[in-house]
PyMOL Python script that loads the backbone (N, CA, C, O; Angstrom):
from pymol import cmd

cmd.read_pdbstr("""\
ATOM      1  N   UNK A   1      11.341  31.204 -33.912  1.00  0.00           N
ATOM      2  CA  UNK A   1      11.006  30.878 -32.534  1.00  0.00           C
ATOM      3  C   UNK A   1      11.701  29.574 -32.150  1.00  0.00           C
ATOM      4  O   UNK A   1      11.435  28.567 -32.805  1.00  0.00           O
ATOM      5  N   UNK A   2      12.482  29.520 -31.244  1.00  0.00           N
ATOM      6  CA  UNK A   2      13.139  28.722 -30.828  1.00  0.00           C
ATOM      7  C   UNK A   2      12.526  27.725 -30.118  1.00  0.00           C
ATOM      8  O   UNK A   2      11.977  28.208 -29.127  1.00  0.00           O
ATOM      9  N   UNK A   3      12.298  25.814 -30.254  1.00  0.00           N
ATOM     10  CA  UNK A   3      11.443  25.358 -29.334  1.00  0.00           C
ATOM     11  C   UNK A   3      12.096  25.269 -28.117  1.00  0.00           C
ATOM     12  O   UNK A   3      13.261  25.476 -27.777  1.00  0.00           O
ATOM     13  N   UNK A   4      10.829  24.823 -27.378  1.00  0.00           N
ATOM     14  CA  UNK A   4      11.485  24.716 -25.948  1.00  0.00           C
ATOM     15  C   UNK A   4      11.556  23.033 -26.036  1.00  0.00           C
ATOM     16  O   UNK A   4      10.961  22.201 -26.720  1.00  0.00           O
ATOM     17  N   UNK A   5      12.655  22.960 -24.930  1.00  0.00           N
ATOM     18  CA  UNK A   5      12.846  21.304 -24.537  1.00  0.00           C
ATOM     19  C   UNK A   5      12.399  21.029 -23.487  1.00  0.00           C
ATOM     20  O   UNK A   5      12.495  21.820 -22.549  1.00  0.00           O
ATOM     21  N   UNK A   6      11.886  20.017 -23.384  1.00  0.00           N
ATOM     22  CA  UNK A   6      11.077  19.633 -21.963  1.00  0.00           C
ATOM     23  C   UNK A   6      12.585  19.335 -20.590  1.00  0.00           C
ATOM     24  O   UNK A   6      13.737  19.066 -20.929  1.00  0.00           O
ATOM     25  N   UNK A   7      12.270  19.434 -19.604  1.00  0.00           N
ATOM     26  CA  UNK A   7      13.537  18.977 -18.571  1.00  0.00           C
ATOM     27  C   UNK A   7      13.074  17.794 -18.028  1.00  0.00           C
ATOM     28  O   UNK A   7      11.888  17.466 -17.973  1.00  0.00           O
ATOM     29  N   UNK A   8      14.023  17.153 -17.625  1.00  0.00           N
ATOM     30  CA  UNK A   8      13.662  15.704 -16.739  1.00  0.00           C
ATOM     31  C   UNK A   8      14.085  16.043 -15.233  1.00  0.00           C
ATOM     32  O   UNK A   8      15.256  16.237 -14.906  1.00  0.00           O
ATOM     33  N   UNK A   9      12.706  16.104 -14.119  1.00  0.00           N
ATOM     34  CA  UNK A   9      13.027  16.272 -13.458  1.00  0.00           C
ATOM     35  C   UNK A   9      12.291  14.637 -12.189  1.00  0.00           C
ATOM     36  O   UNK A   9      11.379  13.837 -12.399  1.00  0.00           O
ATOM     37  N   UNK A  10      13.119  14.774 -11.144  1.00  0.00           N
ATOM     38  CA  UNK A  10      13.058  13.289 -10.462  1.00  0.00           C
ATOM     39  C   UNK A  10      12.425  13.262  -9.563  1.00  0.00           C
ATOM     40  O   UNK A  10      13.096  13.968  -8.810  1.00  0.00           O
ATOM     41  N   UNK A  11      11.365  12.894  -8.874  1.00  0.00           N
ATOM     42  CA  UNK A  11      10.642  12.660  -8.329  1.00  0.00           C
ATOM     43  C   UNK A  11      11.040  12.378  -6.753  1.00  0.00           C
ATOM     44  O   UNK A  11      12.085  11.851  -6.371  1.00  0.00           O
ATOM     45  N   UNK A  12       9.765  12.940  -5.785  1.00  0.00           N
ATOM     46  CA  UNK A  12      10.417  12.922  -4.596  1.00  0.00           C
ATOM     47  C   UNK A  12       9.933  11.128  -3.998  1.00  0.00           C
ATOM     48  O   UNK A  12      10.505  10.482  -3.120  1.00  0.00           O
ATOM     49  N   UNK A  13       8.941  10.784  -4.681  1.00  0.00           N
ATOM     50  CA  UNK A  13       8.543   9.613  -4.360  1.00  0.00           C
ATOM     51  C   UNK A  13       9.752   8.390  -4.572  1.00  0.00           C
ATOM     52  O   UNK A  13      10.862   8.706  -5.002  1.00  0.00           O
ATOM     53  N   UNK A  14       9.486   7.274  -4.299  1.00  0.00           N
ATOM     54  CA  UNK A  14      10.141   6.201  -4.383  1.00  0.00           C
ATOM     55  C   UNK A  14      10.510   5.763  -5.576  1.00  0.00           C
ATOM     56  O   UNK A  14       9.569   5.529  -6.335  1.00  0.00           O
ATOM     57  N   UNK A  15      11.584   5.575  -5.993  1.00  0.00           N
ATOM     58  CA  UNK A  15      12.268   4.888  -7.172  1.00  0.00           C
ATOM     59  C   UNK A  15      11.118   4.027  -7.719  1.00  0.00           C
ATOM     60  O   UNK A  15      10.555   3.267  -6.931  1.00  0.00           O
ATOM     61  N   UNK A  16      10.705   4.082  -9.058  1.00  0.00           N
ATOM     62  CA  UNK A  16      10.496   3.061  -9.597  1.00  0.00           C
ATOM     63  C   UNK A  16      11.096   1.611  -9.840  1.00  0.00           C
ATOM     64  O   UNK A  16      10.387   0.621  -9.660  1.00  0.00           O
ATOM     65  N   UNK A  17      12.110   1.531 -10.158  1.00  0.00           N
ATOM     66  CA  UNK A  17      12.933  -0.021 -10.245  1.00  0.00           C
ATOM     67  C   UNK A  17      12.653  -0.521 -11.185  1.00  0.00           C
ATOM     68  O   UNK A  17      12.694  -1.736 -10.996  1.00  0.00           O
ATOM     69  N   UNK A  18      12.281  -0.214 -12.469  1.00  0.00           N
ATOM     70  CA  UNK A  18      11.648  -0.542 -13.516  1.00  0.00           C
ATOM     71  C   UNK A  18      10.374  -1.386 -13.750  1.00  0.00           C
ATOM     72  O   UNK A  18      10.157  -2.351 -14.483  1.00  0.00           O
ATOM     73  N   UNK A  19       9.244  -0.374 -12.468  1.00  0.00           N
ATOM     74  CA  UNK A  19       8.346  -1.146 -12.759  1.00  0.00           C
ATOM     75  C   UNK A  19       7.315  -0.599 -13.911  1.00  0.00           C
ATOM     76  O   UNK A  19       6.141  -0.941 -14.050  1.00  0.00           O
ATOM     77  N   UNK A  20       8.051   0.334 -14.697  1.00  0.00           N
ATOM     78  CA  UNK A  20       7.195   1.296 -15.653  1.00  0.00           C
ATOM     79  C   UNK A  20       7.437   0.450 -16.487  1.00  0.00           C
ATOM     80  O   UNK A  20       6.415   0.581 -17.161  1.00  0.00           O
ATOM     81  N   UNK A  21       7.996  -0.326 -16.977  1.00  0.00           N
ATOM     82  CA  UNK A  21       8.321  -1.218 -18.287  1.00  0.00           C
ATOM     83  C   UNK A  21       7.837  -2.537 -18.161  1.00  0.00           C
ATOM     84  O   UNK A  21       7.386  -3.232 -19.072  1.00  0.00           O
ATOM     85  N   UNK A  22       7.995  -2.912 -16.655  1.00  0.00           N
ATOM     86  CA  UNK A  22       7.982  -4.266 -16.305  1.00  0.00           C
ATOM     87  C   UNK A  22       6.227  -4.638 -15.954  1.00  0.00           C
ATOM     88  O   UNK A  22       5.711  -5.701 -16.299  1.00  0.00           O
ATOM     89  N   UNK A  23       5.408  -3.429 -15.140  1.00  0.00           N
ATOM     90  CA  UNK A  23       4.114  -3.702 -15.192  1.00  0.00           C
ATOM     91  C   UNK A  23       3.165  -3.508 -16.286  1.00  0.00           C
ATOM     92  O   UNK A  23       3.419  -2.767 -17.236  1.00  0.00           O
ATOM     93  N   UNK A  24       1.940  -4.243 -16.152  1.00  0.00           N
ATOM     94  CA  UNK A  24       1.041  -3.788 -17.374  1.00  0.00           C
ATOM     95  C   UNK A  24       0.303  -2.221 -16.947  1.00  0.00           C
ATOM     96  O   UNK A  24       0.348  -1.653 -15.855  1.00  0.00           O
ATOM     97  N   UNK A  25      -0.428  -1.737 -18.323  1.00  0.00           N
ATOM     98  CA  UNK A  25      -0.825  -0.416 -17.682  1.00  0.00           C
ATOM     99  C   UNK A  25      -1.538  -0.554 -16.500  1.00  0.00           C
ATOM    100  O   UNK A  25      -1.084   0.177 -15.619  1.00  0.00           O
ATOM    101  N   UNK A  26      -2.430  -1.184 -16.179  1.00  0.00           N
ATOM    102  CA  UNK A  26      -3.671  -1.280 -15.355  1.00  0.00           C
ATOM    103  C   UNK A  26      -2.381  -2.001 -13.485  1.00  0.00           C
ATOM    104  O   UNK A  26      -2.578  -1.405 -12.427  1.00  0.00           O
ATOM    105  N   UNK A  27      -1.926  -2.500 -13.500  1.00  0.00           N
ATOM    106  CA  UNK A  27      -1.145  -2.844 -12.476  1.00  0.00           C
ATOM    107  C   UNK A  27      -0.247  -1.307 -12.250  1.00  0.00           C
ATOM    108  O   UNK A  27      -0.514  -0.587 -11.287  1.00  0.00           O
ATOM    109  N   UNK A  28       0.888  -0.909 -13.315  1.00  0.00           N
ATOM    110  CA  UNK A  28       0.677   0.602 -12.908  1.00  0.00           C
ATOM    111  C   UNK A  28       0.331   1.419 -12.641  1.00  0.00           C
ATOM    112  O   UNK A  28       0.985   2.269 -12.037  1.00  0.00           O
ATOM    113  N   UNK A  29      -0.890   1.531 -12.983  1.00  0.00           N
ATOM    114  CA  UNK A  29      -1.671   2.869 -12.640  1.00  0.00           C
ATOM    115  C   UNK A  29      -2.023   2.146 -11.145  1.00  0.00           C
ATOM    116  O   UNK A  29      -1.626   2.837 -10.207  1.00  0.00           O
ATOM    117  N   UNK A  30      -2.621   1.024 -10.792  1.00  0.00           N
ATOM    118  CA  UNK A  30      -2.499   0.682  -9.365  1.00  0.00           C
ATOM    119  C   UNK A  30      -1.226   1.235  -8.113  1.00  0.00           C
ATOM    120  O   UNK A  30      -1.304   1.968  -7.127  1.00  0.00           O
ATOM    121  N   UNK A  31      -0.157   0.505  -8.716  1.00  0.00           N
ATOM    122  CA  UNK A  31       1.192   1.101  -8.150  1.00  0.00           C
ATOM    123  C   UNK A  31       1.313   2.463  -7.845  1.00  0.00           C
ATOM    124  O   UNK A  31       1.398   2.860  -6.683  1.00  0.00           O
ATOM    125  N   UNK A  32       1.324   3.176  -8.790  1.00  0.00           N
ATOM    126  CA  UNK A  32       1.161   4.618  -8.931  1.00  0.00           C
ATOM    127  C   UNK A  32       0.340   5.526  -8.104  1.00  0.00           C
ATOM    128  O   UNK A  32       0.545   6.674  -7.708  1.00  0.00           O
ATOM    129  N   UNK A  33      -0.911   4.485  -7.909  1.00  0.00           N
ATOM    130  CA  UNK A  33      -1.874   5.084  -6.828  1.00  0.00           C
ATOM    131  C   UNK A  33      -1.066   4.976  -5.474  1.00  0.00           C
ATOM    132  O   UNK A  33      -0.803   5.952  -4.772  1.00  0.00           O
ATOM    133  N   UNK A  34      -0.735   3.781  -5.213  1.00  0.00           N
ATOM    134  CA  UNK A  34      -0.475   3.458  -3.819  1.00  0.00           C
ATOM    135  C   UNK A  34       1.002   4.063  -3.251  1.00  0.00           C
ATOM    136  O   UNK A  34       1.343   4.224  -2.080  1.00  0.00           O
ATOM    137  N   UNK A  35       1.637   4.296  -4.296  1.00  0.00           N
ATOM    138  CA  UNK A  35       3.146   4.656  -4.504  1.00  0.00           C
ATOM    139  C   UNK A  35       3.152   5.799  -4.407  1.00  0.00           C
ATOM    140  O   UNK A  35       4.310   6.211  -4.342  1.00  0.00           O
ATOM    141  N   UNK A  36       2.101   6.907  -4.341  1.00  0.00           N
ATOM    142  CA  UNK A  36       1.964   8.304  -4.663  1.00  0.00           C
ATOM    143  C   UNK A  36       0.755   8.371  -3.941  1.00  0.00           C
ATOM    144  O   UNK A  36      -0.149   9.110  -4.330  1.00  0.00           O
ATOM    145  N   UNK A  37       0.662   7.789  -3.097  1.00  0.00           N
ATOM    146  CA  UNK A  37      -0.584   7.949  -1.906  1.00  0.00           C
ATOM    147  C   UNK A  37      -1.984   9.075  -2.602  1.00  0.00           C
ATOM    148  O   UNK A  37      -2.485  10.077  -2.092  1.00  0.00           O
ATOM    149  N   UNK A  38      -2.271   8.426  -3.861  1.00  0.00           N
ATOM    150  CA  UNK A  38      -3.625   9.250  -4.450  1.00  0.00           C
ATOM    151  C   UNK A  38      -3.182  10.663  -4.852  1.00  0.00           C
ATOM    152  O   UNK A  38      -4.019  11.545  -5.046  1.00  0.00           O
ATOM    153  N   UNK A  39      -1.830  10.880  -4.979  1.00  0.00           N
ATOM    154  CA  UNK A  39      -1.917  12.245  -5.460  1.00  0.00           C
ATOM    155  C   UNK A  39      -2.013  12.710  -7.084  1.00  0.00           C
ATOM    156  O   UNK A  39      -1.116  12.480  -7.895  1.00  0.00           O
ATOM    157  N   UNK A  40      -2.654  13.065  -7.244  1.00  0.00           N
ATOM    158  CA  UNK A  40      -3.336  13.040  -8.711  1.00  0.00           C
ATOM    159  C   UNK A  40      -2.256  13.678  -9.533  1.00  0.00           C
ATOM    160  O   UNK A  40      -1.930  13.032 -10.528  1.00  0.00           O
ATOM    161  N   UNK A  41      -1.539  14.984  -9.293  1.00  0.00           N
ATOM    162  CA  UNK A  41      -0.745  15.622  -9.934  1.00  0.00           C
ATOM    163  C   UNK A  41       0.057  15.064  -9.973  1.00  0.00           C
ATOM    164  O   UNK A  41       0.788  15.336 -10.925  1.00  0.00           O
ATOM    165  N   UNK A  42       0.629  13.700  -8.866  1.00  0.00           N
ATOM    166  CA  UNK A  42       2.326  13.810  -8.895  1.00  0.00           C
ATOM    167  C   UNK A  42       2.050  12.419  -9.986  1.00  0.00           C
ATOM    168  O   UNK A  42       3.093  12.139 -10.576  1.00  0.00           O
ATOM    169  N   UNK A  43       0.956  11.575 -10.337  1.00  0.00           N
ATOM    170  CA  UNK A  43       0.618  10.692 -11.196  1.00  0.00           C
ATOM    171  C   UNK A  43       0.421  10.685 -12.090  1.00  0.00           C
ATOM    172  O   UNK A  43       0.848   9.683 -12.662  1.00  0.00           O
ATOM    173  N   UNK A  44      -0.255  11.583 -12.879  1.00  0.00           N
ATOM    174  CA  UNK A  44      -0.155  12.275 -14.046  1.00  0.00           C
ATOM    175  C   UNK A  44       0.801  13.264 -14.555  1.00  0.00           C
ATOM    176  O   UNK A  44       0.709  13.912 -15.598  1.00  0.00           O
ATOM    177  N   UNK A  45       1.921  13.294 -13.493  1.00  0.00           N
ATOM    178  CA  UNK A  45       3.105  14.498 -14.058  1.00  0.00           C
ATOM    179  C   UNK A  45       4.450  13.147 -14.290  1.00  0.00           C
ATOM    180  O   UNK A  45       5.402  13.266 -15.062  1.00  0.00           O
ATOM    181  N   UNK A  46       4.185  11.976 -13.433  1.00  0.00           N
ATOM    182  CA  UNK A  46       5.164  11.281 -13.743  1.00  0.00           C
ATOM    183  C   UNK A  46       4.763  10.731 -14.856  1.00  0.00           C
ATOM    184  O   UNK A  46       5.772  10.354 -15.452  1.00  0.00           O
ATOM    185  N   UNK A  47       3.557  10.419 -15.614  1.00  0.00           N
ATOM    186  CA  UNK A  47       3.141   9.645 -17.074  1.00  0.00           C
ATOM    187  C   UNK A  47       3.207  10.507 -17.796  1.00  0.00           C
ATOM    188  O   UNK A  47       3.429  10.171 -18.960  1.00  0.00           O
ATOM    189  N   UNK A  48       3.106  11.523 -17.607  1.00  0.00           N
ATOM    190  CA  UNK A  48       3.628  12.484 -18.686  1.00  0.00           C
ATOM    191  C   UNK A  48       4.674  12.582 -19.023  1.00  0.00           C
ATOM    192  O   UNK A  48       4.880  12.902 -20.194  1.00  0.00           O
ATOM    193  N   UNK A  49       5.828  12.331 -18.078  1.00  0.00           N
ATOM    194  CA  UNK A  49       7.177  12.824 -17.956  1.00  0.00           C
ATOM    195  C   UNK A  49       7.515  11.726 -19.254  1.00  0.00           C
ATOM    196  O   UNK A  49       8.003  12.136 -20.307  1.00  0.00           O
ATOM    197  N   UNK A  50       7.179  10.250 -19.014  1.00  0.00           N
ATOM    198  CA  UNK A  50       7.407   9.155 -19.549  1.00  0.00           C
ATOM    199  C   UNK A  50       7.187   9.217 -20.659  1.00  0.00           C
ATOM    200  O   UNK A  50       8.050   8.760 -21.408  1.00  0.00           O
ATOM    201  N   UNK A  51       5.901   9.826 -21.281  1.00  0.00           N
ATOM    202  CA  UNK A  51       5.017  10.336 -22.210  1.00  0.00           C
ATOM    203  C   UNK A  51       6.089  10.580 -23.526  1.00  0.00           C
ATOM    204  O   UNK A  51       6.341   9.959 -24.558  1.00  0.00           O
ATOM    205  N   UNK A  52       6.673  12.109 -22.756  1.00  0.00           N
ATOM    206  CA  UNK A  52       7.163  13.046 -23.451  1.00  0.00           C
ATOM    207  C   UNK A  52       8.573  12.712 -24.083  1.00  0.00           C
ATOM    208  O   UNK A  52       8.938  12.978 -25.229  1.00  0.00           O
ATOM    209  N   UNK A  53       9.412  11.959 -22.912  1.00  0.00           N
ATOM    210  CA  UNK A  53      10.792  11.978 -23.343  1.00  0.00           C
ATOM    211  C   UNK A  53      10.568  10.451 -24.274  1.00  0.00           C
ATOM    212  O   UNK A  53      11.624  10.141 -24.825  1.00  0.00           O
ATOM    213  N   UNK A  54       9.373   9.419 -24.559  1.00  0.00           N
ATOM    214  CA  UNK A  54       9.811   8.208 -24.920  1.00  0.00           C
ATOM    215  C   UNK A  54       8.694   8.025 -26.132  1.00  0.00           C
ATOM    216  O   UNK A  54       8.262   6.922 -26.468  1.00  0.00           O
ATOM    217  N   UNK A  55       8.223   9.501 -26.842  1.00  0.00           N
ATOM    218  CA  UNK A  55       6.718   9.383 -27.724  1.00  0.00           C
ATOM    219  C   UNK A  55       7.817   8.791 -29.025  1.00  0.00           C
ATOM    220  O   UNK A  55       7.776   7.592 -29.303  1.00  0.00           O
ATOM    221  N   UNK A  56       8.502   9.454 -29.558  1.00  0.00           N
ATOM    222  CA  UNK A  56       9.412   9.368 -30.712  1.00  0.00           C
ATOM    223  C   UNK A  56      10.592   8.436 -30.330  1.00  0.00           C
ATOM    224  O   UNK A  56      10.949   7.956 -31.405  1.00  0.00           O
ATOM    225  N   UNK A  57      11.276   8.001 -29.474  1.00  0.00           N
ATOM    226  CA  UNK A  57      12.184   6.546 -29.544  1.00  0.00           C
ATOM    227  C   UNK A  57      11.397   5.210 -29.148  1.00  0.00           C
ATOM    228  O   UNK A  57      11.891   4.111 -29.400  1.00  0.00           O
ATOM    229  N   UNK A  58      10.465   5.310 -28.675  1.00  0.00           N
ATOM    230  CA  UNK A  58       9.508   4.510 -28.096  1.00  0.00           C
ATOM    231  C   UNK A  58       8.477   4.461 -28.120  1.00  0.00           C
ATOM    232  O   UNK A  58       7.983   4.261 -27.010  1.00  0.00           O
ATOM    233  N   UNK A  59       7.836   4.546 -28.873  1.00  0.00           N
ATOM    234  CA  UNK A  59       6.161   5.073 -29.331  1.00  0.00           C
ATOM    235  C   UNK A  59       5.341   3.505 -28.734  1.00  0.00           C
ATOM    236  O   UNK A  59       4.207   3.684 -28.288  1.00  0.00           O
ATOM    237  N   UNK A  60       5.696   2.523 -28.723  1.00  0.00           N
ATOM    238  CA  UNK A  60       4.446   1.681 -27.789  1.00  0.00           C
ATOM    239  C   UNK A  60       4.623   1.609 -26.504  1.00  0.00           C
ATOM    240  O   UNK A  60       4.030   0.814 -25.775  1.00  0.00           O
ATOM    241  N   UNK A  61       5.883   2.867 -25.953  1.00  0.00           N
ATOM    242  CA  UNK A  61       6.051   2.458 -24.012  1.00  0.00           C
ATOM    243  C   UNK A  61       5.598   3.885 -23.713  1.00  0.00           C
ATOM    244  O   UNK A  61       5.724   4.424 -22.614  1.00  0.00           O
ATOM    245  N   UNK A  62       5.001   4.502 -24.913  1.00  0.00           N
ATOM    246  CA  UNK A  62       4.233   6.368 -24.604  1.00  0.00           C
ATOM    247  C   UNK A  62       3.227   5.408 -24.981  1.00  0.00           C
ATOM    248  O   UNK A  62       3.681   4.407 -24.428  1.00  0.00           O
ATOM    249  N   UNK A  63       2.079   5.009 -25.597  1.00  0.00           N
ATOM    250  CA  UNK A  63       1.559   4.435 -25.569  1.00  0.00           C
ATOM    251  C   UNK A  63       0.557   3.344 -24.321  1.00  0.00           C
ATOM    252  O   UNK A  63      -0.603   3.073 -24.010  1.00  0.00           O
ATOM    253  N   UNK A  64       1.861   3.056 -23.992  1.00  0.00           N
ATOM    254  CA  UNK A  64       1.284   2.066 -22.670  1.00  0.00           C
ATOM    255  C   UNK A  64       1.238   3.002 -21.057  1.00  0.00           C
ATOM    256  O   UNK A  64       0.801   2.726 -19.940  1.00  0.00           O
ATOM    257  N   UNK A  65       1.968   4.265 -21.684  1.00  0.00           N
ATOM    258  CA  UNK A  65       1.860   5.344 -20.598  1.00  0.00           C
ATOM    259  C   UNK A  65       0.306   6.102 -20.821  1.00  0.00           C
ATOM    260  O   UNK A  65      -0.384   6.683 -19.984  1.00  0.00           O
ATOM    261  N   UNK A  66       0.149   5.950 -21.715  1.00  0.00           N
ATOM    262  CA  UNK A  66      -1.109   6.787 -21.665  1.00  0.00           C
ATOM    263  C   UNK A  66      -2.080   6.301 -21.153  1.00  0.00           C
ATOM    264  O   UNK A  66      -2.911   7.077 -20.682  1.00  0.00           O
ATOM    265  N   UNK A  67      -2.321   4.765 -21.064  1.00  0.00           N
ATOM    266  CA  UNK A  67      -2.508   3.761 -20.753  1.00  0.00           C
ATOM    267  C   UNK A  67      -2.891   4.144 -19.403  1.00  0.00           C
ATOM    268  O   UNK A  67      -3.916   4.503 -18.822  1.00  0.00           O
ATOM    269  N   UNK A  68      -1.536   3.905 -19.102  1.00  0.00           N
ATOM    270  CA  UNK A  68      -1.930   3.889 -17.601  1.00  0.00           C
ATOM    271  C   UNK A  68      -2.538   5.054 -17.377  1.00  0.00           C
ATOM    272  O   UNK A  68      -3.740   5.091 -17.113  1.00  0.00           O
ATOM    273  N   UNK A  69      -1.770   6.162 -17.457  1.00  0.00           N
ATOM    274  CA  UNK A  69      -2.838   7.338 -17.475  1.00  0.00           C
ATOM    275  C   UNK A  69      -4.201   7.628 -17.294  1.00  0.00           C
ATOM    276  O   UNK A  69      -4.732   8.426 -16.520  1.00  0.00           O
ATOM    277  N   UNK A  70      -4.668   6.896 -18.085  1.00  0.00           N
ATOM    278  CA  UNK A  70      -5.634   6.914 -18.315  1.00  0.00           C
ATOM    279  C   UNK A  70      -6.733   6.034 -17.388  1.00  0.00           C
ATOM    280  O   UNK A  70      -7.926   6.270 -17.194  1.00  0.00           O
ATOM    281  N   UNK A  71      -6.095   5.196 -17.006  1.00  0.00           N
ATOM    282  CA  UNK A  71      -6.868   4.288 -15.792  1.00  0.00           C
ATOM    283  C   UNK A  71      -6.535   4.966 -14.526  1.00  0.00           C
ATOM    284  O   UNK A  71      -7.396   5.185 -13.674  1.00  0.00           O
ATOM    285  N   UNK A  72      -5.261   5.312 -14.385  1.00  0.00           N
ATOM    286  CA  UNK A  72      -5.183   5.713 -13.188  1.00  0.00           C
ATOM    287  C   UNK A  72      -6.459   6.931 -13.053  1.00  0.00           C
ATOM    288  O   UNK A  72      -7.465   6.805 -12.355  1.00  0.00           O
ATOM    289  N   UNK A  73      -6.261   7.618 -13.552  1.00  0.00           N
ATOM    290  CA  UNK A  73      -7.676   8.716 -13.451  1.00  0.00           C
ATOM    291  C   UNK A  73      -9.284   8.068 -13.423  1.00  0.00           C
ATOM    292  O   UNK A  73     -10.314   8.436 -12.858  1.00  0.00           O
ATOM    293  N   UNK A  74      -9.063   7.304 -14.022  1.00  0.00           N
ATOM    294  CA  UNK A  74     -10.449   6.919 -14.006  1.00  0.00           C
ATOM    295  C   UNK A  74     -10.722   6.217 -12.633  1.00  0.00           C
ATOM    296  O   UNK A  74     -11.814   6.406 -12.097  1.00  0.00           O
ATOM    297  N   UNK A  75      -9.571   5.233 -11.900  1.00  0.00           N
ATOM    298  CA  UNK A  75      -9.504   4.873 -10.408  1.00  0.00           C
ATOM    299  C   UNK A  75      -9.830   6.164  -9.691  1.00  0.00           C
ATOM    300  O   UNK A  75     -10.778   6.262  -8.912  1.00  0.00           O
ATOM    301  N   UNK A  76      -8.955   7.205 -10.006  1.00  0.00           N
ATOM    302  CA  UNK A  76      -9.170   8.431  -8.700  1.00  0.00           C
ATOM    303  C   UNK A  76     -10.174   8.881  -8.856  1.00  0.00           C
ATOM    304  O   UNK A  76     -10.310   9.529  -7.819  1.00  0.00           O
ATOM    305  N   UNK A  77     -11.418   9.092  -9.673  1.00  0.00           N
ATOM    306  CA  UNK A  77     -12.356   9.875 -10.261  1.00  0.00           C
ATOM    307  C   UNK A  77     -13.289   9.030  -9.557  1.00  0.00           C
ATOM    308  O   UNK A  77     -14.197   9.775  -9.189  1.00  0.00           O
ATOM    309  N   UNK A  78     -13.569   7.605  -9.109  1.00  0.00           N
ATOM    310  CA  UNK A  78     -14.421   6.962  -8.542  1.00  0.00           C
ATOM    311  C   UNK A  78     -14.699   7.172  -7.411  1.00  0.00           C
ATOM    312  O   UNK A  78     -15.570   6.503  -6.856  1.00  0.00           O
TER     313      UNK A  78
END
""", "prot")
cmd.dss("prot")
cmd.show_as("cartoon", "prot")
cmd.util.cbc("prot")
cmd.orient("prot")
């Protein structure tokens, strides 16, 4: 069985500018809210995206994605 590879696909929202590296999780997941006007899917599909392509060359910036992840939901859930 052949695996599958994930695709990188780009977002219709606004460029990041490297604020995925440059903010802490909790200020991202803020950004993310306001940057993506509360849309839950397109916020959790971009931390995933980050997730996926950076778990194995980058394991503490998947890490700090989950991070955010993880707050950001807990903001929208309130």
């Amino acid at each position: 069985m052949a695996e599958k590879r994930p695709e990188w696909k780009d977002s219709k929202y606004a460029d990041a500018k490297g604020k995925f590296k440059d903010l802490s999780c909790g200020d991202l997941a803020d950004w993310l809210i306001k940057s993506r006007k509360g849309n839950k899917k397109a916020i959790v599909g971009s931390l995933n995206q980050q997730i996926v392509f950076n778990r194995k060359k980058n394991p503490t910036y998947a890490k700090k994605m989950k991070c955010a992840r993880n707050k950001a939901m807990k903001k929208l859930d309130k």
